[in-house]
C-alpha positions in Angstrom: 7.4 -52.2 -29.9 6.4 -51.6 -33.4 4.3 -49.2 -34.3 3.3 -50.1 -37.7 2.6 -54.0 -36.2 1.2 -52.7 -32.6 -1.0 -49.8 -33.6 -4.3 -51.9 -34.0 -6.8 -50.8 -32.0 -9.6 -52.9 -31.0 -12.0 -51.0 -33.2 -14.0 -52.4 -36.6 -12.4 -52.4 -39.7 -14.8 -49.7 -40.9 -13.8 -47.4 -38.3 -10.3 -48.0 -38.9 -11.0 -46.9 -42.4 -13.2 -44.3 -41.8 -10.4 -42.9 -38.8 -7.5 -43.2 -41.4 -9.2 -41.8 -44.3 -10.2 -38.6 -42.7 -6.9 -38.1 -41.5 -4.8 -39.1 -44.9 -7.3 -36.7 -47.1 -9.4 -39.9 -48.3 -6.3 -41.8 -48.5 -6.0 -44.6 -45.1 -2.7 -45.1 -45.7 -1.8 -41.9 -45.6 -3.6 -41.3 -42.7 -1.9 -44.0 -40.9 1.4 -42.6 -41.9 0.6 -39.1 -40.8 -0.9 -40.9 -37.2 2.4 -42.6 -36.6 4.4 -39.7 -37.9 2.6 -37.6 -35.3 2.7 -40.3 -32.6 6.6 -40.4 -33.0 6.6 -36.7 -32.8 4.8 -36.3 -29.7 7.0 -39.3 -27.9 10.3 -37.3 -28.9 9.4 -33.7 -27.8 7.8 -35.5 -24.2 11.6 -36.9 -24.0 13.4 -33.5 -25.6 11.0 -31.4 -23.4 9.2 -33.0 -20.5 7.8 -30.0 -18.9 5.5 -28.5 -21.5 4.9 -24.7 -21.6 1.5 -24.8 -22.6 0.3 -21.9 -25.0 3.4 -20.2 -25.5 4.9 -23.6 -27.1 2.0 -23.8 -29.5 2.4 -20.1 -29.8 6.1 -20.4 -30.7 5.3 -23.3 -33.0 2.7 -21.8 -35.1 5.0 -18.9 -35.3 7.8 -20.8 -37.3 5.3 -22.7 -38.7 4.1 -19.6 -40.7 8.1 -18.1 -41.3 8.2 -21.6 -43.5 4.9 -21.1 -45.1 5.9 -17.8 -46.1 9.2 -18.9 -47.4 7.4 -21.7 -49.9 6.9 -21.0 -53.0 4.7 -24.0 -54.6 7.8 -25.0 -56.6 9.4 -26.6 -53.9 10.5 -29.3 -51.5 7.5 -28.9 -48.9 9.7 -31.2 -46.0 10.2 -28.2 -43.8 7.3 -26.7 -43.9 5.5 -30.7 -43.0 8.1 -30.9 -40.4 6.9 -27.3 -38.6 3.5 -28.4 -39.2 4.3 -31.2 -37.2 5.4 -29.8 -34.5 2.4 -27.8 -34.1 0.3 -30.3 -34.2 2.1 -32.2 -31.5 2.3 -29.3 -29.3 -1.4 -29.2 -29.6 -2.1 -32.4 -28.3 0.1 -31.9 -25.9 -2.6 -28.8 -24.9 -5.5 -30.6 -25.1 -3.7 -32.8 -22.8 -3.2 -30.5 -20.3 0.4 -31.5 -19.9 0.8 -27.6 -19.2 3.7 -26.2 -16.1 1.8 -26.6 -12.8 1.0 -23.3 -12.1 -1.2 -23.6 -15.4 -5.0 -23.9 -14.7 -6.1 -25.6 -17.3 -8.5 -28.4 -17.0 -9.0 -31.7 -17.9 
C-alpha cells in the first residue's frame, strides 16, 4: 500500500482542504505530509512497542521532547527536535486510543 496514493478518504474536496490546512498551518500539503509522517510513526512504534504503557510513555516523551527544545537555539537544524515532537504526538493517539497495558482503566 501507498500511502501518498491510498490516503483518500471518501470525504469532499473542501473538507480535505479544510482537514489538511489546519493541520499544515494553512498550508494542505503540509498538512498531508505531517498526517502521513504521523501515520508512519504510529505504525512503527505499534510494531517497535506493541504493548503501550499508557501515560508514562507520553510522560517519557514529552520529557525528551522538552531536553531538545531546550537544547535549540533558533539557529539551528530543528530535525530532532520535529522527530521528539513526533513521538509525542504518536504516543498521544495511542492514549486517546486506549491502547493502554490491561490493568489500565481507561475508557473508550
Amino acid at each position: 500500500m501507498s500511502l501518498e496514493k491510498d490516503l483518500k478518504p471518501p470525504l469532499s474536496a473542501a473538507v480535505q482542504e479544510y482537514v489538511l490546512s489546519a493541520f499544515g498551518g494553512g498550508d494542505a500539503e503540509h498538512g498531508r505530509d505531517l498526517l502521513l509522517a504521523l501515520a508512519r510513526r504510529v505504525a512503527f512504534a505499534r510494531k517497535v512497542h506493541p504493548v503501550f504503557g499508557g501515560m508514562k510513555c507520553v510522560a517519557d516523551e514529552f520529557a525528551e521532547l522538552a531536553r531538545e527544545a531546550a537544547r535549540f537555539r533558533g539557529d539551528g537544524d530543528s530535525r530532532r527536535m520535529r522527530e521528539e515532537a513526533l513521538d509525542v504526538m504518536s504516543t498521544c493517539i495511542r492514549l486517546y486510543n486506549v491502547e493502554a497495558l490491561p490493568d489500565w482503566d481507561g475508557e473508550k
